[in-house]
Steps between C-alpha positions, in 0.01 A plus 500: 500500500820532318709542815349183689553297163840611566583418848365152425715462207836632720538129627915469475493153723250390272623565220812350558407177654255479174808567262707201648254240565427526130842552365517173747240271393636561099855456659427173630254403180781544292734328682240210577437433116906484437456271769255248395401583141833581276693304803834614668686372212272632173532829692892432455492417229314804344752730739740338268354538188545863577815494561497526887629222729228208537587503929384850474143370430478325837657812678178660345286253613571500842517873509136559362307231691737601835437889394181468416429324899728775650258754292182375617603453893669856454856337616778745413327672228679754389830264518268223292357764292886663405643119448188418272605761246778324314251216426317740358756664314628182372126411394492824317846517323545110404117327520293844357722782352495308144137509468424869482321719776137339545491200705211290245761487207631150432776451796386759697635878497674668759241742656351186740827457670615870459179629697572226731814639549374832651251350694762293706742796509157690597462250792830563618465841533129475706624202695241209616177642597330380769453179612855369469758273623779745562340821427766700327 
């Protein structure tokens, strides 16, 4: 019983292709609500306020609703995943690192975008999954 629970579970393409449509779909969520809720330019405005360039907001923007489509088609995923890690980063260091570890204190912690972090670098390494566009 234990070894056919196992060769279901041993799904690789699976996996993978669930990993990135969901890193996706939140990808493009977040990038869709600094579209149309805090706006392009509240978004800049708050990049500011931490002390980071306001154009840089609509660099992020673009790259997590265009990331988060390349994700979920499986277009150049392990490129996509490797460029998405620097918004991360920059999520983590400037938006979440002053808040403490646990991602429901006030502002957010840091472990959300850390774990995010791996996941995309996690991605990179397992590639797209099947189906893709591109299957790396």
């Amino acid at each position: 019983m234990l070894a056919t629970l196992n060769s279901r579970l041993h799904a690789p393409e699976t996996a993978a292709l669930i990993l990135r449509v969901a890193m996706g779909i939140l990808f493009f969520a977040h990038g869709w609500v600094k579209l149309t809720v805090f706006t392009p330019a509240g978004t800049a405005g708050y990049f500011a306020s931490l002390g980071l360039p306001g154009g840089l907001a609509y660099l992020t923007i673009a790259a997590e609703l265009l990331g988060g489509i390349a994700l979920i088609v499986g277009w150049q995923v392990r490129l996509v995943s490797l460029a998405l890690v620097p918004v991360m980063l920059g999520a983590l260091f400037f938006g979440h690192a002053h808040a403490g570890f646990m991602f429901s204190n006030e502002g957010g912690g840091w472990e959300y975008p850390a774990f995010w972090t791996v996941a995309l670098l996690v991605q990179a390494m397992i590639g797209a999954g099947k189906p893709a566009i591109g299957h790396d």
